[in-house]
N, C-alpha and C positions, 0 to 999 in steps of 0.2 A: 504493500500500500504506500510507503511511504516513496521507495523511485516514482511509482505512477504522477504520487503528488507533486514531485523532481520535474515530472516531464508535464505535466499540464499545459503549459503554453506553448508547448513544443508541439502535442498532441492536437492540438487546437487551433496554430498557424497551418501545420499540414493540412488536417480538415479542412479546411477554408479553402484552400489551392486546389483541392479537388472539385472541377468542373465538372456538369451532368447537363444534358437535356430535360426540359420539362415540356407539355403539352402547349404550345400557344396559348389556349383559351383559358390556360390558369392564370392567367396575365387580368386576365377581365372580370373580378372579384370584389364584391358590396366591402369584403369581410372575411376577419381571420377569425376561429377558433385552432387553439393547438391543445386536443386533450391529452390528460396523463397525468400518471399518478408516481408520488413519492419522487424517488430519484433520476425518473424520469420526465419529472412536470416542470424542474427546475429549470429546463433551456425556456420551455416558453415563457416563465415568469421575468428571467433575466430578460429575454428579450420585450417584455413589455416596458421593463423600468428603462432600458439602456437606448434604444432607438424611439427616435421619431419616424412610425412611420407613415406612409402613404393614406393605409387602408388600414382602418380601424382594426385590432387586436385584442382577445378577450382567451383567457386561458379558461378551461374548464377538466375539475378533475371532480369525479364521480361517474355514476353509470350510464347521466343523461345529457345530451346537448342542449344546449338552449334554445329554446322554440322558435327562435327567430331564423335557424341555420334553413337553408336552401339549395337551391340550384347555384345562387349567385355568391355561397359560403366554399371560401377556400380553408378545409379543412387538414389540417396535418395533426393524426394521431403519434404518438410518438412511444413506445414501448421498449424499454430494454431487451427484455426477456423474449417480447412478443407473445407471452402469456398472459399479459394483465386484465383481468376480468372486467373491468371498470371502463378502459381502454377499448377494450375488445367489445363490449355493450355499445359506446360511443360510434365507434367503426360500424357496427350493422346500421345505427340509427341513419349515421350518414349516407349509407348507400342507398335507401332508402329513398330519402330528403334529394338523392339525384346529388350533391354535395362533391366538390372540385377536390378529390382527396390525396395526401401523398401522406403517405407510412414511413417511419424512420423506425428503423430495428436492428436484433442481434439477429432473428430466427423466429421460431416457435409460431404459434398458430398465426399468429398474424401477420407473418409472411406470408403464411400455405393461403390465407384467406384473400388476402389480396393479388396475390398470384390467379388466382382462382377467378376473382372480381375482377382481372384486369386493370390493377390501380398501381399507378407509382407506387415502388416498394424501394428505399434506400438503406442499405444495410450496410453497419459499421460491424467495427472489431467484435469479437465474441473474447469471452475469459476473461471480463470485469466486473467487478461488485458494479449495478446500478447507480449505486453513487459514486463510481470513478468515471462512468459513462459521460459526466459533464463536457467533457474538448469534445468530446464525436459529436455529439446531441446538437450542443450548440455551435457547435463548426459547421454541420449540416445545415441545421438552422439557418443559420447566415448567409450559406451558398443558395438554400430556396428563394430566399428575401431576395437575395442579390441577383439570381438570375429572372426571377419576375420581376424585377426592377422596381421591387416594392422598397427599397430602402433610398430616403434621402442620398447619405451620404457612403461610399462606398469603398473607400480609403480606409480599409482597416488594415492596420497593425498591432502585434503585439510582442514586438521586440523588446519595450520597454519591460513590461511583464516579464520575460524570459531573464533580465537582467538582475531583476527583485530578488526573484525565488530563494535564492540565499540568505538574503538579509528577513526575508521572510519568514525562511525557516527558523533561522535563529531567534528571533524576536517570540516568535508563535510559541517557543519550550519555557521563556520566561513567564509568557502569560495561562498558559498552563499550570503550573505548576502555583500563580496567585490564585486560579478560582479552582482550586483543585477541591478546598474545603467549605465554597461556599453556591448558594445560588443563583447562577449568573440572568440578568435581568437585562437584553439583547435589543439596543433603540438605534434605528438608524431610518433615513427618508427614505433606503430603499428597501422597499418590501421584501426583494428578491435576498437580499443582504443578510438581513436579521432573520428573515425565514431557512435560510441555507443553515444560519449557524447553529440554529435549535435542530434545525431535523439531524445536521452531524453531530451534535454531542448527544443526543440522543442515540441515534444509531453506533455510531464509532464508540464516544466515552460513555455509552448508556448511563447519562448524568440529567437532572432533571434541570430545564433551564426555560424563560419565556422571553418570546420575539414581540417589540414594539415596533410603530412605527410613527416616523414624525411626520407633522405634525401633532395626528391624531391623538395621542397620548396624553398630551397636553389638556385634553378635553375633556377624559376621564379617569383615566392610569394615574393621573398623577396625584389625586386624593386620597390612594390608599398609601400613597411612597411614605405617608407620615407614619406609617409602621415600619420601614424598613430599618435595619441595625445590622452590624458588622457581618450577619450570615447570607448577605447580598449582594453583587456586584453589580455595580452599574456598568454595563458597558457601551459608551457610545462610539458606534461607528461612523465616523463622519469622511462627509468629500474634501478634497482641498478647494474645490470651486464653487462651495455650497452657496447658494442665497444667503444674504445681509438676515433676513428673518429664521433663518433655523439655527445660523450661529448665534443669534438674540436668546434664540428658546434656549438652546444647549446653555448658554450661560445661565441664565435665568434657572433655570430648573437645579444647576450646581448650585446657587446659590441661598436654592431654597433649600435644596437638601441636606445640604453644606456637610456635615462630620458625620453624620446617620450610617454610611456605610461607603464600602469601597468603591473608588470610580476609575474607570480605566477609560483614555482613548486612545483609538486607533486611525489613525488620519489617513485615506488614500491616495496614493500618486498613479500618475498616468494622464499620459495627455488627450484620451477621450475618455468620455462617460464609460463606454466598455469597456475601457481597459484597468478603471479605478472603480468600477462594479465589481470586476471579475479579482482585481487585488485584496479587496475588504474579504472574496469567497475565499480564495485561496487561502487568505490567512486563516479565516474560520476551520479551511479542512484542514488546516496544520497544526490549529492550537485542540481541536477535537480528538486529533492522532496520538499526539503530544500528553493529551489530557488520561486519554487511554490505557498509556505506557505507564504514566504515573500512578493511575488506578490497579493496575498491574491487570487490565483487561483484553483481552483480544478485540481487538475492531472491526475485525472481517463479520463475528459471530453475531445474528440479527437472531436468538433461539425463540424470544417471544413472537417476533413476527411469523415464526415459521408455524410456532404450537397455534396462534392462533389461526393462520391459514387453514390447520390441519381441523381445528373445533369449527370452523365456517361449513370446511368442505364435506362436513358429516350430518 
């Protein structure tokens, strides 16, 4: 786990460089849904926070798509395993609905089904935990967007990213090793962000921790923080180019909280929005790893998820 995390924007520039053809008429679309679930729903979420794009975008994870998907819905289910029940619900619904669909996968049934349906099927590497799947997922990602020419701007690199990773890693084992004893309490403006780094310390450091997001928190989170004491960490993840009003909140909120409990930040670099998205994740799945090793836990081992699969499937 930990080389993969080495090579993330490694994995990820190459994705991207890989070209494919698409259908014309997926050019001509009201509307994005990209469903999926767990560590496969993250590329669509990143990419709602990271790009401005063309053609409205809406992630959906559960069994149902939203009632408004059509003919004129360009849909990309996106599966690791290509077993995802939830996923794979989503998929019949579209075909149905007549729906512009392309599949990103390892394998598994929902290859066979699209094969079957005659739908764009893009298949990345097989032999990763789901949640190492992020560079393929979202490197595919990017190449759909970019060959439908649904993206603004089209200049993506991640050189700079490849440079970090070091100084990333190192930093990510000290911060480890601060909330190793406590609660960590996860605020950042991007959803994708703070959400990544719950669901990995959940999964990787199976440690219990909760994702905010700014604004919003301000609204109601923040009247219960008058209980928080030293078993909490505050952690805010911030942009370096963030708006004049969130670096206002982030003060503000320090100064209400003031000595109640511990506060940590972590500042992004990178000279686009994706690239200082995907730095605040990285760090998250370095300090999850990190946090892991010092819990003396395995991080590959998901055993709850599995027991419960198995009490679903009976």
């Amino acid at each position: 786990m930990l080389e993969n995390l080495r090579k993330f924007p490694f994995f990820l520039e190459e994705r991207t460089k890989n070209g494919f053809s698409l259908p014309s008429r997926y050019k001509k679309v009201h509307n994005i849904v990209i469903a999926g679930m767990g560590g496969s729903a993250i590329a669509g979420i990143v990419a709602k926070d990271a790009f401005f794009l063309k053609t409205p975008l809406e992630t959906s994870k559960g069994y149902s798509l939203p009632s408004w998907v059509n003919q004129n819905t360009l849909l990309i289910c996106i599966s690791y395993s290509g077993n995802t029940k939830e996923t794979l619900s989503q998929f019949y619904q579209g075909l149905k609905k007549k729906a512009k669909i392309i599949v990103i996968t390892s394998g598994g049934k929902l290859r066979k089904e699209a094969k079957k349906a005659k739908v764009v099927a893009i298949e990345i590497p097989k032999n990763f935990l789901p949640r190492e799947s992020l560079p393929f997922l979202l490197g595919t990602l990017i190449q759909v967007l970019k060959t439908l020419n649904l993206l603004q701007k089209n200049n993506l690199s991640f050189r700079f990213l490849k440079k970090e990773v070091p100084k990333i890693e190192k930093k990510a084992m000290t911060i480890a090793k601060k909330i190793k004893k406590t609660f960590p309490i996860i605020c950042s403006q991007y959803f994708s962000v703070s959400f990544r780094w719950e669901s990995q310390l959940s999964e990787n450091s199976k440690h219990l921790s909760e994702s905010k997001t700014l604004p919003e928190l301000a609204h109601n989170e923040i009247e219960s923080w008058r209980q928080l004491n030293k078993k909490f960490t505050l952690i805010f993840l911030r942009d370096q180019k963030e708006k004049k009003e969130i670096k206002n909140l982030i003060e503000g909120i320090k100064k209400i909280i003031n000595q109640k409990t511990y506060t940590l930040e972590i500042k992004a670099k990178g000279e686009t929005r994706i690239e200082r998205i995907l730095y605040l994740i990285l760090f998250g799945d370095f300090v999850s790893y990190f946090l892991a090793k010092e819990k003396k836990i395995n991080p590959k081992t998901t055993d709850y998820i599995k027991k419960l699969k198995k009490v679903i499937s009976k």
